[in-house]
C-alpha positions, 0 to 999 in steps of 0.5 A: 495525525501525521504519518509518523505518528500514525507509523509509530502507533501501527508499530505498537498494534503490531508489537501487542499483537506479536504481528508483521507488515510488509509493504508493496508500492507503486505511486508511493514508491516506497513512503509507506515502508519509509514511514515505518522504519522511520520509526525505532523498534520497526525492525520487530514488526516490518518484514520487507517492502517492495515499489513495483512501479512497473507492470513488470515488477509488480508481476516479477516481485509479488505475482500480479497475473499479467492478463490483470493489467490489460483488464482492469488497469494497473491503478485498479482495486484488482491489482491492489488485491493481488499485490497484497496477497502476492506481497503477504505470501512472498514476504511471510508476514501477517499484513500487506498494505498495497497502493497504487494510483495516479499521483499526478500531475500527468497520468490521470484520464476521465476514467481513472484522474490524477489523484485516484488511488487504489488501497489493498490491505491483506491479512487473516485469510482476507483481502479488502480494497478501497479506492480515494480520489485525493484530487490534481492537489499536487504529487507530494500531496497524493503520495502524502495522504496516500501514506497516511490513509494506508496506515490509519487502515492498517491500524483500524483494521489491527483495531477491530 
């Protein structure tokens, strides 16, 4: 499924289930909000997105504790978790998507290559994170799965 598609069907989830999302995004820079608002209706449903592509706005926008950074990276499951928490709780939604990751072509290391991201998704009283490796498939493609992968998460989650 497309990412149009999939935003569509997250919006009816969202709807049926009289629930919000907000988003935070760094490597996507905006696609997965984007994508919802795409859609007519969303306005029901989406709160606000914030792209914190810095350290810096990613502290300044939604509160990730800067001793995260030096720690853990900012492609990192730890701060994928704090910025959909900071993201839930600044925006007063039910459920935070976060990304962030390396979408390339530069960037990448042994540790942490071009292609991996990081997922936090956040709602009901919990935070789950996922990493994918998408691989060096090029920018416009990392950041494309990126968006498709947040969505179909967000609505397996809505689903269960």
């Amino acid at each position: 499924m497309n990412s149009t598609a999939l935003a569509a069907r997250l919006i009816d989830l969202l709807k049926a289930q009289k629930k919000t999302v907000t988003t935070v995004e760094s490597c996507t820079g905006g696609l997965i909000a984007g994508a919802i608002t795409a859609i007519s209706g969303s306005s029901e449903v989406f709160e606000t997105g914030f792209v914190t592509y810095s350290n810096a706005a990613k502290t300044a926008m939604v509160g990730v504790p800067e001793a995260l950074f030096p720690l853990h990276g900012a492609v990192s499951e730890e701060v994928a978790s704090a910025m959909a928490e900071g993201a839930l709780k600044t925006a007063g939604a039910d459920i935070a998507l976060s990304v962030t990751g390396i979408a390339g072509p530069t960037g990448g290391s042994a540790e942490k290559p071009v292609g991996m991201v990081c997922f936090g998704l956040s709602h009901g009283g919990k935070t789950l994170t996922r990493t994918r490796q998408f691989g060096n498939i090029g920018r416009g493609a990392v950041r494309e799965k990126s968006v498709a992968y947040a969505l179909q998460w967000a609505i397996d989650e809505l689903s269960v």
